[in-house]
N, C-alpha and C positions, 0 to 999 in steps of 0.2 A: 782633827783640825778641818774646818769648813771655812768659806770668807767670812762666818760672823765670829771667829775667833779671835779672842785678843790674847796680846801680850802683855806682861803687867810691870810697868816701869815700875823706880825703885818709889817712887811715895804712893803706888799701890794706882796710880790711874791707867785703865786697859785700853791698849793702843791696837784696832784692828788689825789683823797679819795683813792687811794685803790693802796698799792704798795706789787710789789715780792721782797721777801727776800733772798737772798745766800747765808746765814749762813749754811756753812756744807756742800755745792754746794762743789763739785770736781774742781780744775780746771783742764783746758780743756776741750773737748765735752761735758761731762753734765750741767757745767754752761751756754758754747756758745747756748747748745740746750734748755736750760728751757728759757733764756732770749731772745732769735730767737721765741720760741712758743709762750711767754706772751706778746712780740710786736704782734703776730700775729692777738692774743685775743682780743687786744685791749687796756692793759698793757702800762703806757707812764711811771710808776713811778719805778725805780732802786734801789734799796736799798744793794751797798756793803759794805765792810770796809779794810784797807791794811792788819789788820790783818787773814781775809779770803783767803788771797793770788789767787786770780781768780781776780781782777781788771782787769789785760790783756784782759783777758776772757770777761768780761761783755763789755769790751770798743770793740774789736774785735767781738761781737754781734753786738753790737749798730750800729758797722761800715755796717756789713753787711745786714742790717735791713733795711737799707734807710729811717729809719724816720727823718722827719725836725728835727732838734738840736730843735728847739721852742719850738716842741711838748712834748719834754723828762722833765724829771723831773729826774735826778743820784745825791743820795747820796753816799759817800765815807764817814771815819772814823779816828780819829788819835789813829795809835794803843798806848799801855800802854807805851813800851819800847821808842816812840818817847815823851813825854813830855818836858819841858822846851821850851821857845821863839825860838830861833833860830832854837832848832833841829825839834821841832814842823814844822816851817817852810820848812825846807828841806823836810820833811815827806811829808810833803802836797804836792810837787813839783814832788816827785817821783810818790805819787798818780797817777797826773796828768800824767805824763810822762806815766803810767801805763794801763789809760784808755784810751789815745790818743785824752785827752780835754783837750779845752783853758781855759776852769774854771766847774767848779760844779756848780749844783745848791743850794746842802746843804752839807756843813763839818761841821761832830759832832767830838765833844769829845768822846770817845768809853767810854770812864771807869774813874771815879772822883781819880785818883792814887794821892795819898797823899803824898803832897810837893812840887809836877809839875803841877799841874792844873791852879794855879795862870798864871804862863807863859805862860803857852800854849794859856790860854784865851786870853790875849795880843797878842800871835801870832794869834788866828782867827779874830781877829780884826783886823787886819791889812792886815790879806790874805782877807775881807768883803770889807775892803776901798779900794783894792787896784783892786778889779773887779775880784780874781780869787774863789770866791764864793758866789752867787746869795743872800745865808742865811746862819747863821750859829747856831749851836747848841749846847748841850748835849745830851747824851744819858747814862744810868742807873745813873741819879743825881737823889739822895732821897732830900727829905726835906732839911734834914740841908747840904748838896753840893748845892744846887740851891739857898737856902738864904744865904750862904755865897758868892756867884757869884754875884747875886742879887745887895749884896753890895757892890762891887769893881768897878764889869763890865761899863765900858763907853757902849757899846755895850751889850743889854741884851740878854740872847739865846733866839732866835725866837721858840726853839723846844725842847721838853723835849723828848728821845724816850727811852721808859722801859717797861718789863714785864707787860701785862693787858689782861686780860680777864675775864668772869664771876666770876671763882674761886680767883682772882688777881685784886679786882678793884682797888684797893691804891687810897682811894678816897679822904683823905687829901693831897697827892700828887697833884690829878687831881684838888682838888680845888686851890691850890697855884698855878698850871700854869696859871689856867683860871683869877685869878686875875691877872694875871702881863700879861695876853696876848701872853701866850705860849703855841700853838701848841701840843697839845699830838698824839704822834704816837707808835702804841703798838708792839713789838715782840711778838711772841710764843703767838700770839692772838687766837692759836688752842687748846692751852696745850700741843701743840707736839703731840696731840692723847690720852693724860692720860685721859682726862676728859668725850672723846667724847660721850662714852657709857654710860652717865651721864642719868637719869631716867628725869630727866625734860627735860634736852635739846634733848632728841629721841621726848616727847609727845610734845613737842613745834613746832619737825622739822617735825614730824607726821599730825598735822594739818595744816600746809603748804603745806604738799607733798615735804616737802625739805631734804636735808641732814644733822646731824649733825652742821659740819662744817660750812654749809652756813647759820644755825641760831646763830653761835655765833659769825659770823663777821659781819650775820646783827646788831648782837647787841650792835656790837662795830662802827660800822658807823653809826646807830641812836644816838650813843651817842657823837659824834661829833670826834671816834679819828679817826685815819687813822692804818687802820690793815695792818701789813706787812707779809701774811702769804708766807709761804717759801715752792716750791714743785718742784721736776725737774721731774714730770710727766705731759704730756701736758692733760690728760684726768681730773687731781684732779686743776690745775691749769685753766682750763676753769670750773669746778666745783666752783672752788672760786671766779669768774671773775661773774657767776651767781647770783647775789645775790642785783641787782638792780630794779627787779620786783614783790618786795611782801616787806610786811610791817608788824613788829611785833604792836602789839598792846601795851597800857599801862601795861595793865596787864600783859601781858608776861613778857614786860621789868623787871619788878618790880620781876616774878619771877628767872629771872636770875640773877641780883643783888644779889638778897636773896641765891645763890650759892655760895658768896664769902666764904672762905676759910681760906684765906692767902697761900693758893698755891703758890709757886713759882716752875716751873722747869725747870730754869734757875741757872745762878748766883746770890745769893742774894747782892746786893751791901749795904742793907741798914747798914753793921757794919764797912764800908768803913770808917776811919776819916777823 
């Protein structure tokens, strides 16, 4: 496994292991500059949403990047205030218009908003069939949002993306993707920094010679998700990018498990109806 590996959703489209996130990215130059550095790195996977308002941004990198389209992997998001069918569909249009693409490769639901999701799903189905998105998804769907999709959906989300890390494995979650053949991909798979100074994960990153950091997303790509850690500094962004040359062991793994918490420091969605 290197950073140009993928994972291979269920209609067969390969999802980089290891994507940057822009949650909280400025926009202009500091989005344009952390997304310019993380292609540089070697970085193919984009993870925005409209409601980050930097899509210009990240698509005006991408432009100026000259990477093959082939090679990219750009998620975008439907924000909350866009739900229902049709309006969902304009959202998604602007998106596009936004990043200066003929389609994405994955449109998630950003947030399970209660009464519009029904709709909306229908609208990514339709923006799937229609070629303006490679896959499509959810993102912060707990259990009962995902089994109630589960049930409707002609089209099932190929991706669940929510909160996860040592302190956050949600691991009834992670099992109902894995049965239905859903893709997990994790935010804030650092703790945002809360955790970092954590007593096991120093003596873990200690016997690697590693950092923090890069033992807890090795611990999240051993475990099959796709980490989207988020940095607009080009030095902790190739720090994160490091982390394809050492291997935690069983044991270790098992010790960072045993860290869970129920951390969230995030949005909790799980009281969403």
């Amino acid at each position: 496994m290197d950073i140009g590996s993928r994972i291979e959703l269920a209609n067969g489209v390969g999802v980089p292991v290891l994507g940057l996130g822009v949650f909280r990215a400025r926009p202009g130059k500091e989005t344009r500059d952390a997304v310019l550095w993380a292609l540089e790195l070697g970085y193919r996977h984009i993870d925005t949403a409209s409601i980050y308002d930097n899509e210009r941004d990240v698509g005006a990198a991408l432009r100026a990047a000259a990477v093959p389209r082939d090679e990219l992997f750009v998620t975008t998001k439907l924000g909350n205030r866009d739900h229902g069918d049709e309006v969902a569909r304009r959202a998604f249009e602007r998106s596009l218009t936004a990043l200066g693409l003929d389609h994405v490769d994955l449109y998630l639901v950003h947030w399970p908003v209660a009464g519009g999701r029904a709709g909306s799903w229908r609208a990514l189905e339709r923006i799937y069939e229609d070629g303006g998105a490679r896959a499509i998804g959810v993102s912060n769907y707990m259990e009962p949002h995902l089994r109630e999709l589960l049930a409707t959906a002609d089209v099932p989300p190929m991706v669940d993306q929510f909160e996860l890390h040592p302190f956050l494995t949600q691991k009834d979650l992670v099992g109902l993707c894995r049965r239905h053949g859903i893709a997990v991909e994790a935010y804030s798979p650092l703790t945002r920094g809360r955790r970092l100074r954590d007593r096991t994960v120093r003596e873990v990153a200690a016997a690697h010679g590693r950092t923090a950091a890069q033992v807890v997303l090795r611990w999240s790509l051993q475990k099959g998700f796709v980490p989207l850690p988020k940095s607009v500094h080009r030095e902790r962004l190739a720090e994160n990018a490091a982390v394809f040359d050492f291997e935690l062991s069983a044991a270790e793994m098992l010790r960072l498990d045993a860290l869970d918490e129920g951390l969230h420091v995030a949005w909790d969605p799980t009281g969403v109806p």
